[in-house]
N, CA, C and O of each residue as an XYZ file, in Angstrom:
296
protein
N     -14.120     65.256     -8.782
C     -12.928     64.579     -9.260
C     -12.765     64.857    -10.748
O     -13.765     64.801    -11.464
N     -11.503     65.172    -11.295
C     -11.270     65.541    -12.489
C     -11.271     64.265    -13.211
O     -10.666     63.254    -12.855
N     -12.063     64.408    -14.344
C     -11.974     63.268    -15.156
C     -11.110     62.838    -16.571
O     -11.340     61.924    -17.364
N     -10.068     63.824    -16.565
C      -8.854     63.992    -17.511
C      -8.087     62.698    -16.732
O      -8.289     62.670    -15.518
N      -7.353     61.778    -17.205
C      -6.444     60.920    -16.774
C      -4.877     61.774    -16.807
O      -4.316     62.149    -17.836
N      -4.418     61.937    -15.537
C      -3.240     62.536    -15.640
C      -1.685     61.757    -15.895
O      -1.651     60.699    -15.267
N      -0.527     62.007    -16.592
C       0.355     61.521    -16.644
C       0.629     60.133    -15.557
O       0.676     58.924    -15.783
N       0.749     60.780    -14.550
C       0.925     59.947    -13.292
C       0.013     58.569    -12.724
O       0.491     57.528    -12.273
N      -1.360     58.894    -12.887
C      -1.873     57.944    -13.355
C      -2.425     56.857    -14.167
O      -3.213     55.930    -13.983
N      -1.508     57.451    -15.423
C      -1.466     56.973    -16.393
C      -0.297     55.881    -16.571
O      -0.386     54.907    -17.318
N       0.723     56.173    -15.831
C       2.317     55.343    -15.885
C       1.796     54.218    -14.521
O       2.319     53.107    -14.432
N       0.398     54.825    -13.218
C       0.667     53.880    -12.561
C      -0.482     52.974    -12.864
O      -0.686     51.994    -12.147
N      -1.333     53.280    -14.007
C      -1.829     51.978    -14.586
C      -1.193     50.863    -15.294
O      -1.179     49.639    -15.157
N      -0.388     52.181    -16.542
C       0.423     50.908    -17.016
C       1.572     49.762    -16.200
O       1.877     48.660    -16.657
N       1.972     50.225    -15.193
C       2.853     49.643    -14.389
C       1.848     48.556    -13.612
O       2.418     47.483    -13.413
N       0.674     48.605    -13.204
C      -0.077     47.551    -12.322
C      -0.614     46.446    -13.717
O      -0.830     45.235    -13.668
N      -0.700     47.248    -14.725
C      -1.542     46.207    -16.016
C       0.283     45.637    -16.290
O       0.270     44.421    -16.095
N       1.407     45.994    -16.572
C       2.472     45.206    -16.938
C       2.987     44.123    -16.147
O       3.654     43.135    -16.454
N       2.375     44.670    -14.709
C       2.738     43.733    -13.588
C       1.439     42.515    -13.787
O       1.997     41.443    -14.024
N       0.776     42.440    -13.777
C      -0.431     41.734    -13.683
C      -0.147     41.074    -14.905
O      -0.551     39.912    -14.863
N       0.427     41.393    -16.036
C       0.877     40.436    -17.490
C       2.096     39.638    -17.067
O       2.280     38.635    -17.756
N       2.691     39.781    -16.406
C       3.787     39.756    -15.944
C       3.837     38.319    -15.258
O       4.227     37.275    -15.780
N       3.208     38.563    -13.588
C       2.313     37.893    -13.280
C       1.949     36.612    -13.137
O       2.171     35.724    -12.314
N       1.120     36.763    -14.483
C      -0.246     35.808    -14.840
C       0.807     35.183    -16.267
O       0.904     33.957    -16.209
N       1.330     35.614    -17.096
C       1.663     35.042    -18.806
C       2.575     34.502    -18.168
O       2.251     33.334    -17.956
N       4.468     34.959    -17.351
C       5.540     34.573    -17.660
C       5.082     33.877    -16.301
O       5.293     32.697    -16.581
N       4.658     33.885    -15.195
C       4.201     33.672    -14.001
C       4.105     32.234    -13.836
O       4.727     31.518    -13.051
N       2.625     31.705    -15.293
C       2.229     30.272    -15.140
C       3.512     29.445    -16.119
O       3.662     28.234    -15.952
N       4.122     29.968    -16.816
C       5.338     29.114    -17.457
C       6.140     28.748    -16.376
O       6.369     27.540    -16.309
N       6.685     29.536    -15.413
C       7.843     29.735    -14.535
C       7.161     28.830    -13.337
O       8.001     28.285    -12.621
N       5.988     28.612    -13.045
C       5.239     27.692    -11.578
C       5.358     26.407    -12.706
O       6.116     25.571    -12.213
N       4.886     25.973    -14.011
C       4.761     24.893    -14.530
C       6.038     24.160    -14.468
O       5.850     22.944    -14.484
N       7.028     24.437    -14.416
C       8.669     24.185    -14.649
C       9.002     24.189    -13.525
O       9.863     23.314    -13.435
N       8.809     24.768    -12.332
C       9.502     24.249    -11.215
C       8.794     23.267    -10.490
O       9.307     22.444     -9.732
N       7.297     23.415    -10.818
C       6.204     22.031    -10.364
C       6.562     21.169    -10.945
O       6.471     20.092    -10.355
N       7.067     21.146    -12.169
C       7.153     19.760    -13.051
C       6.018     18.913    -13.397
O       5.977     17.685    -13.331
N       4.728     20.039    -13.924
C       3.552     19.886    -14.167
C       3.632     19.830    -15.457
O       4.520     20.425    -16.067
N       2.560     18.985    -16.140
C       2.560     18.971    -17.578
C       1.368     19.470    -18.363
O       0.567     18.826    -19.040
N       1.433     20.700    -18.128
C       0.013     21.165    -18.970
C       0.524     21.720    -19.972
O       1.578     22.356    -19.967
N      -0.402     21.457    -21.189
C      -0.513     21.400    -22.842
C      -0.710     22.748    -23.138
O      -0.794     23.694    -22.355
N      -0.787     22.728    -24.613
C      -0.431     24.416    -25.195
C      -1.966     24.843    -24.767
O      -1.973     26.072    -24.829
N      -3.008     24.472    -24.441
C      -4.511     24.575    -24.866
C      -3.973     25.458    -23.102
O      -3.792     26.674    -23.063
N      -3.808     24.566    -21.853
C      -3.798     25.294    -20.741
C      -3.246     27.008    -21.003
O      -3.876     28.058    -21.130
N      -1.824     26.692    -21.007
C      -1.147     27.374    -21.189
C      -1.840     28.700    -22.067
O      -2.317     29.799    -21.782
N      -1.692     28.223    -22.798
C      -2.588     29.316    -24.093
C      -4.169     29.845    -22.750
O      -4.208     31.025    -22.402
N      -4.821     29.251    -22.415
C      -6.168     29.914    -21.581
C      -5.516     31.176    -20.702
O      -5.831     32.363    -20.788
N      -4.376     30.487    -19.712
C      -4.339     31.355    -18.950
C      -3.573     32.501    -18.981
O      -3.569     33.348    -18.089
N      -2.516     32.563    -20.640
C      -2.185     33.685    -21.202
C      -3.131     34.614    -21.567
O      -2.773     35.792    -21.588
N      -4.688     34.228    -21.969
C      -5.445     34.798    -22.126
C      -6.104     35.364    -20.988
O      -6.435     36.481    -21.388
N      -6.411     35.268    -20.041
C      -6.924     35.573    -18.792
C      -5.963     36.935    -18.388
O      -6.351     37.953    -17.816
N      -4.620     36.628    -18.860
C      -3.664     37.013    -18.254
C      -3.874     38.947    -19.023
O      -3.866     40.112    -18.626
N      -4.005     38.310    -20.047
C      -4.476     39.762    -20.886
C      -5.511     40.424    -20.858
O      -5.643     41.648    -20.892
N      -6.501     39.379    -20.778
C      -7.598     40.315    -20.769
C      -8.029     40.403    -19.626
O      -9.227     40.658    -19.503
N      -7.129     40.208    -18.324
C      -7.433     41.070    -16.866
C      -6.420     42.434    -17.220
O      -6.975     43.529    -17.128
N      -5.319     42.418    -17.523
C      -4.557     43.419    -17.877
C      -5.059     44.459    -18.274
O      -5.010     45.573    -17.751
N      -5.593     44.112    -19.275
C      -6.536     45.345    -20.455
C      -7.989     45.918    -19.940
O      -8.421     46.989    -20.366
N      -8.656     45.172    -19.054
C      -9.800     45.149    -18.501
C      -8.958     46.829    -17.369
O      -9.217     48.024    -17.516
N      -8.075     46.225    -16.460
C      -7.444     47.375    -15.620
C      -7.331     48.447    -16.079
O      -8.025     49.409    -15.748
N      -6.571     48.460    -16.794
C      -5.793     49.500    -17.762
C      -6.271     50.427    -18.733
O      -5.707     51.516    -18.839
N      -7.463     50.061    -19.620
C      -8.234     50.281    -20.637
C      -8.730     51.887    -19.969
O      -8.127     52.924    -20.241
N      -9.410     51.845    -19.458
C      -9.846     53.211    -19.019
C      -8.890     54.141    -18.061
O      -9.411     54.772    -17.142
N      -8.030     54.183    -18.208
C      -7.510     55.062    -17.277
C      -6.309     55.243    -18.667
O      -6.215     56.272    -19.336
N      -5.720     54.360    -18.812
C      -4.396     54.782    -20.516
C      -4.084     54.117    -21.603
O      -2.974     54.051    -22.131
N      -5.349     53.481    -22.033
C      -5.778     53.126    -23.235
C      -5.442     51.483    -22.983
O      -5.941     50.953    -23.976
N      -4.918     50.546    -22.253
C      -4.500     49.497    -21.961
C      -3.265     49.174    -23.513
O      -3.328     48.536    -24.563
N      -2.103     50.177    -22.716
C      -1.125     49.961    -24.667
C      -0.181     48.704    -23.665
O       0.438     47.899    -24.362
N      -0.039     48.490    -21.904
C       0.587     47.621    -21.289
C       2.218     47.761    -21.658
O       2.975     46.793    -21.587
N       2.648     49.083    -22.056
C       3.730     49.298    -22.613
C       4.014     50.528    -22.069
O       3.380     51.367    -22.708
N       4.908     51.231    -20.866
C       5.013     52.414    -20.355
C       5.365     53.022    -21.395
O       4.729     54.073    -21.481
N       6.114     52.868    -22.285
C       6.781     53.978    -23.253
C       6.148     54.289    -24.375
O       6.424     55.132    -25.228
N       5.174     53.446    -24.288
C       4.246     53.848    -25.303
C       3.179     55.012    -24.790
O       2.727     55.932    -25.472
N       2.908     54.721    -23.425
C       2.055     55.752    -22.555
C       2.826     57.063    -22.606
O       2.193     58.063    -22.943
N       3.818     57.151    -22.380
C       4.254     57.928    -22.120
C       4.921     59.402    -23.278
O       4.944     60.627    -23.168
N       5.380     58.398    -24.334
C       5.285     59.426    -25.531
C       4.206     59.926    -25.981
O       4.239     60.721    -26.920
């Protein structure tokens, strides 16, 4: 197996790490508001973090985890 990361798998990392930010960050705002749950900036704030650093964890080795196609891509 070639160990060069090619274009293609490079756009379909960033696309599974943008989805997975996606997800997990705008994901738990959007379930908190239609639950009509009241969790504090401290929640909120954790699982933005989770949210990233599963993202970057994916992403990191295969196209640098930039979580930005157009940045991959130029």
């Amino acid at each position: 197996m070639n160990q060069t990361s090619t274009l293609t798998g490079q756009c379909v990392a960033e696309f599974l790490g943008t989805g997975l930010l996606i997800f997990f960050c705008a994901g738990c705002v959007a379930a908190l508001r239609v639950a009509g749950a009241s969790f504090g900036q401290w929640e909120i704030s954790i699982i933005w973090g989770l949210g990233v650093a599963m993202a970057i964890y994916l992403t990191a080795g295969v196209s640098g985890a930039h979580l930005n196609p157009a940045v991959t891509i130029a």
